[in-house]
C-alpha positions as CSV (number, residue, x, y, z in Angstrom):
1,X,50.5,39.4,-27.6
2,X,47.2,37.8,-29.0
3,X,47.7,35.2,-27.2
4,X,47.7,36.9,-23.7
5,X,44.4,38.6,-24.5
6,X,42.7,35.3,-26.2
7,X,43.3,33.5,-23.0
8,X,41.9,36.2,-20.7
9,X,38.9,36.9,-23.0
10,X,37.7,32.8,-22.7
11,X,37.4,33.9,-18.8
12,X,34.4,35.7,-19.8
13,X,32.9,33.5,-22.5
14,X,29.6,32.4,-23.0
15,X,30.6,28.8,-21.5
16,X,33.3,28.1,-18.8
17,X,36.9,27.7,-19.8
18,X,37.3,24.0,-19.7
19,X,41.4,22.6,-18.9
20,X,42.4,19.5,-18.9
21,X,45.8,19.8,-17.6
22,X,48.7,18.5,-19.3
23,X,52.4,17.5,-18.3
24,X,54.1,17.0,-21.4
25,X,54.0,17.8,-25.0
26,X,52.2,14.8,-26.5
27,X,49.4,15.2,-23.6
28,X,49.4,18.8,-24.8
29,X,48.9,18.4,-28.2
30,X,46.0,15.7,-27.4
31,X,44.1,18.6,-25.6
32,X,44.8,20.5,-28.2
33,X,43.8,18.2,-30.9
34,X,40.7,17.2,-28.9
35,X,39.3,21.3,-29.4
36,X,40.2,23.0,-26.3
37,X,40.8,26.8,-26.6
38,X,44.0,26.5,-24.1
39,X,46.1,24.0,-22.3
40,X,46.7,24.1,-18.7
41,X,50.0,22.3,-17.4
42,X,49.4,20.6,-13.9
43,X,52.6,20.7,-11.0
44,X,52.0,17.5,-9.8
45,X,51.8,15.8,-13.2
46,X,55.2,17.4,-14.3
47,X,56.7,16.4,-11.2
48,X,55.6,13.1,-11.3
49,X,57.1,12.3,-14.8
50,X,60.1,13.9,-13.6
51,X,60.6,11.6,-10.6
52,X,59.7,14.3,-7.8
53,X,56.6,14.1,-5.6
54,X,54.5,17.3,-5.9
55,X,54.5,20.4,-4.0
56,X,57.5,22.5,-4.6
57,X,60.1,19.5,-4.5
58,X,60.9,20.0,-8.6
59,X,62.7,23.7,-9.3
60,X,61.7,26.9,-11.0
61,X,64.0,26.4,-13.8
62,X,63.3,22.6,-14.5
63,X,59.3,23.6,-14.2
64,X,59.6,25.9,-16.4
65,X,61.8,23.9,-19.1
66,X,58.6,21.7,-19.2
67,X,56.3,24.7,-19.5
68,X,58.9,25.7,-22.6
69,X,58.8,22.6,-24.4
70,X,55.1,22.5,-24.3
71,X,54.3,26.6,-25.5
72,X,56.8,25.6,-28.4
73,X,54.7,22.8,-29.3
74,X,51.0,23.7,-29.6
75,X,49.0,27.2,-31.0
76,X,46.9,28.0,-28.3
77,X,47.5,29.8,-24.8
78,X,49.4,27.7,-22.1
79,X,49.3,28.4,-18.5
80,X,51.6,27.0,-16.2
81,X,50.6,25.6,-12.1
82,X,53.6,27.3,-10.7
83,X,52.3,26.4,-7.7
84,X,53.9,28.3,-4.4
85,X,55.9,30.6,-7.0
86,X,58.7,28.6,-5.6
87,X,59.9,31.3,-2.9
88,X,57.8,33.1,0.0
89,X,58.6,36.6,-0.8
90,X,57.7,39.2,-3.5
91,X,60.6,38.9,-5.1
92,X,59.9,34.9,-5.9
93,X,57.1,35.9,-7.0
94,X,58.1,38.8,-9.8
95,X,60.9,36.2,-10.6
96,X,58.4,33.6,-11.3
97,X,56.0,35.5,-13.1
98,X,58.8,36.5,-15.4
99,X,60.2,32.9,-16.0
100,X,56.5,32.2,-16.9
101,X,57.1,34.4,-19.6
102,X,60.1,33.8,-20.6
103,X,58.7,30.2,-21.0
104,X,56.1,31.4,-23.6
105,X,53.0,30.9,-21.1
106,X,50.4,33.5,-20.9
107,X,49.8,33.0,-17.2
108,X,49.6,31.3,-14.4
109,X,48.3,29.9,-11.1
110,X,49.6,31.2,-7.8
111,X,48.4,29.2,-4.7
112,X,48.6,30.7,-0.9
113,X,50.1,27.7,0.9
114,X,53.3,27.8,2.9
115,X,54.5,24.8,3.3
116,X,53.8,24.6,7.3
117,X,51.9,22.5,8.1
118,X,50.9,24.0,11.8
119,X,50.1,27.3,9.4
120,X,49.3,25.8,6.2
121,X,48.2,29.2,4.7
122,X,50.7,32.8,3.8
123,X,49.4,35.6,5.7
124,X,46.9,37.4,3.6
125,X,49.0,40.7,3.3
126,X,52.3,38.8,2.0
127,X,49.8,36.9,-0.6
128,X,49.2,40.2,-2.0
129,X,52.3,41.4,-2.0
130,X,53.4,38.6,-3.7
131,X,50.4,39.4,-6.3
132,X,51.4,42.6,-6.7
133,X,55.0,41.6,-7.3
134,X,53.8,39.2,-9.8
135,X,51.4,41.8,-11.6
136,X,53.9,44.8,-11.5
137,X,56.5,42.4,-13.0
138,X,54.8,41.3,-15.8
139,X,53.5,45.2,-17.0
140,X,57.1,46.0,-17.1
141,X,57.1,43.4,-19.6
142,X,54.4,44.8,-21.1
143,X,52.2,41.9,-21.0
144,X,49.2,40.9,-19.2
145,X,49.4,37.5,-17.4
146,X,46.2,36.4,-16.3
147,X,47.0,35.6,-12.6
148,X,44.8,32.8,-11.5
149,X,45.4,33.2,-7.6
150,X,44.1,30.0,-5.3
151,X,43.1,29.3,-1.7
152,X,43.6,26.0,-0.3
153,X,41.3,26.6,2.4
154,X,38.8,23.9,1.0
155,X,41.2,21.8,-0.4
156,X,43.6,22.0,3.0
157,X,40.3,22.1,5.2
158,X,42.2,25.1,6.9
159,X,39.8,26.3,10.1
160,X,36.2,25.0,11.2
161,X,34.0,24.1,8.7
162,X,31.4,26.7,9.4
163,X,34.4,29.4,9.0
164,X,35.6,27.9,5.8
165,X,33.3,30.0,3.7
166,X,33.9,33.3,5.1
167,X,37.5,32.7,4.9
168,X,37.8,31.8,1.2
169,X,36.2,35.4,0.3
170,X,37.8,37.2,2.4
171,X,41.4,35.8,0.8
172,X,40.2,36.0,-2.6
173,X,38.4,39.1,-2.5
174,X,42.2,40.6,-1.4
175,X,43.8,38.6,-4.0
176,X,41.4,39.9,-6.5
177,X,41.6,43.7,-5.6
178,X,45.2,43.2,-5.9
179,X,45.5,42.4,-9.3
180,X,44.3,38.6,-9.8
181,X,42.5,38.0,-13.1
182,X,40.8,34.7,-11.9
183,X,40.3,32.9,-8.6
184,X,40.5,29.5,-7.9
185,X,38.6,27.9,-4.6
186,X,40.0,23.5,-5.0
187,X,38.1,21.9,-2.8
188,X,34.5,21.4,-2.8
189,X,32.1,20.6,-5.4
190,X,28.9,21.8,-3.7
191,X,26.4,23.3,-6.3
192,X,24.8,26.1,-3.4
193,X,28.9,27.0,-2.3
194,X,30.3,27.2,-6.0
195,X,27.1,29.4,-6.4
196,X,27.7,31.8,-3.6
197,X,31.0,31.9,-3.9
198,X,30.3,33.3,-7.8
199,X,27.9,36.1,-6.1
200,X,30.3,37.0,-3.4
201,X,33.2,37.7,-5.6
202,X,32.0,39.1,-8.7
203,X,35.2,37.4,-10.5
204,X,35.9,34.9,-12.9
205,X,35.8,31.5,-10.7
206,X,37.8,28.6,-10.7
207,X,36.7,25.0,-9.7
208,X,38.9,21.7,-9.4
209,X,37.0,18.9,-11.4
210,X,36.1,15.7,-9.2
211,X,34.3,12.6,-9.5
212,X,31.6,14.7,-7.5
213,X,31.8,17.9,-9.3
214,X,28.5,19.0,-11.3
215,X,29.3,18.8,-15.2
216,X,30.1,21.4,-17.3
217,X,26.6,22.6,-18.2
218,X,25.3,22.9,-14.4
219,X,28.8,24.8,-13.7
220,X,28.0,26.9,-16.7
221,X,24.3,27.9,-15.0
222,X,26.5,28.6,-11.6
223,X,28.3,31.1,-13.2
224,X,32.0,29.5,-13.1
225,X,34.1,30.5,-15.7
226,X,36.9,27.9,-15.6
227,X,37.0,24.5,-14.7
228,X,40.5,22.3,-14.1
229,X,40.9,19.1,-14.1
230,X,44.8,19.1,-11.8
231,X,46.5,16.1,-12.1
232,X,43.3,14.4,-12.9
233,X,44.1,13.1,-16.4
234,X,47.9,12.2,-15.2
235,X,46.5,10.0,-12.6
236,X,43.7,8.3,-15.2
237,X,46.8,8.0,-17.4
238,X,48.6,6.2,-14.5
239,X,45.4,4.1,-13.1
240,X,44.8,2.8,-16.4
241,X,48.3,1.6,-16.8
242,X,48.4,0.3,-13.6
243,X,45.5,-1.9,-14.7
244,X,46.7,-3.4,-17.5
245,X,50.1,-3.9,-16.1
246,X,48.7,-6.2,-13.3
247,X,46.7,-7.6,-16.1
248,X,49.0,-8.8,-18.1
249,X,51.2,-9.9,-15.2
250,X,48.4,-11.9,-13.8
251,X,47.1,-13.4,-17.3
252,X,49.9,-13.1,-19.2
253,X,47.9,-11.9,-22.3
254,X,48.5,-8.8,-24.3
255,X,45.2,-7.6,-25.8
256,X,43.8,-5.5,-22.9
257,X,47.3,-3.9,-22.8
258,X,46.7,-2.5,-26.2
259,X,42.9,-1.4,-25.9
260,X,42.2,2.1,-26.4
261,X,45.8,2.5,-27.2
262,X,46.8,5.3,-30.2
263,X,49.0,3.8,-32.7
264,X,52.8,4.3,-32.9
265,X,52.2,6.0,-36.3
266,X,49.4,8.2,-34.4
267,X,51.7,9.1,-32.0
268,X,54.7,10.0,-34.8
269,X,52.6,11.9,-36.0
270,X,51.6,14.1,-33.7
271,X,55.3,14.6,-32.3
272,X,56.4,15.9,-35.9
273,X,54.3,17.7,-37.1
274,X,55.0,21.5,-37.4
């Protein structure tokens, strides 16, 4: 139960919840061992390992085996990317939240898209439904999962750009008042929209890390309370092996495969201990 209440209490810290999102346990563990309070998983990173593309193409169940494996395996709070909460209606939703559970997370985050691409967006009053679902599901648990409920209207560029604003508030002003702990806006890393955005909902805010993003310490002076980092680390993971692949297959020498690299002992290590 600690757990559940730790997590929510870094929303309002004195600096912003930092997560670099995991998809396994030995990325886990390396978040962990690097300091940071909680581990995120990321959807797309998970999927990816797991040989599906992202966006609701991998299963509840097999999701949330991975989210399993990785709450066994560390001491701080995990939160799952359940993305869509695999299903459109309320009842996906209370399902999910209690498979999130079940799984040992302490919550997680719920996005707003469909799936259509000529309406990429749920209707606003079947998101928070769904929220609701979600929320009343987990208090007959008698838990709080910390609902972190996103908008891809950035991230999607849903609408004209001069409505884009107006729209994100209005959807996560709706899925704050029904029950959402935290509220996620992917999609732009402007310093004067993260900052209204922080006035205008008077939540905890989430931002997507990006090459462009401000750092942690102008975030912080914004007023965000939780950065993520997606499938950011995944795909550094995956870039950097890429490299050195096409390295070696060019050059045909194995030092620069092995730079940076954590030994096999390291890496024992870490998958054994207790």
């Amino acid at each position: 139960m600690s757990l559940f209440s730790d997590f929510l209490a870094l929303h309002r810290g004195p600096a912003p919840l930092v997560l670099p999102n995991a998809w396994d346990v030995i990325s886990a563990r390396l978040v962990e061992d690097a300091g940071f309070p909680a581990v995120a998983t990321t959807s797309a990173g998970v999927a990816w390992s797991l040989g599906y593309a992202d966006g609701q193409h991998i299963s509840l169940d097999e999701m949330l085996a991975a989210v399993a494996r990785i709450t066994r395996a560390v001491r701080v709070p995990v939160t799952a990317d359940l993305e869509a909460a695999y299903g459109p209606r309320p009842d996906d939703a209370a399902a999910t939240a209690r498979g999130a559970i079940k799984a040992g997370a302490v919550g997680f985050n719920f996005e707003d898209t469909s799936g259509d691409s000529n309406n990429p967006l749920l209707d606003i009053p079947l998101q928070v439904a769904r929220i609701r679902a979600a929320r009343a599901a987990a208090d007959e648990l008698g838990v709080h999962l910390v609902l972190n409920a996103r908008t891809d209207v950035y991230l999607d560029e849903v609408g004209a750009p001069d409505t884009r604003f107006a729209e994100v508030v209005r959807r996560l002003t709706a899925y704050r008042d029904a029950g959402a702990d935290c509220l996620f806006a992917p999609g732009t890393a402007d310093r004067d929209t993260i900052a209204s955005l922080v006035k205008a909902l008077g939540a905890p805010l989430n931002v997507l890390a990006t090459p462009a993003s401000p750092t942690v310490a102008e975030l912080a002076t914004l007023g965000v309370a939780r950065i993520s980092l997606g499938g950011g680390v995944f795909r550094t993971a995956l870039g950097l092996t890429k490299t050195r692949l096409g390295e070696l297959r060019r050059q045909g020498r194995f030092d620069a495969m092995f730079e940076g690299a954590i030994t096999h002992a390291d890496a024992q290590r870490m998958m054994t201990r207790t």
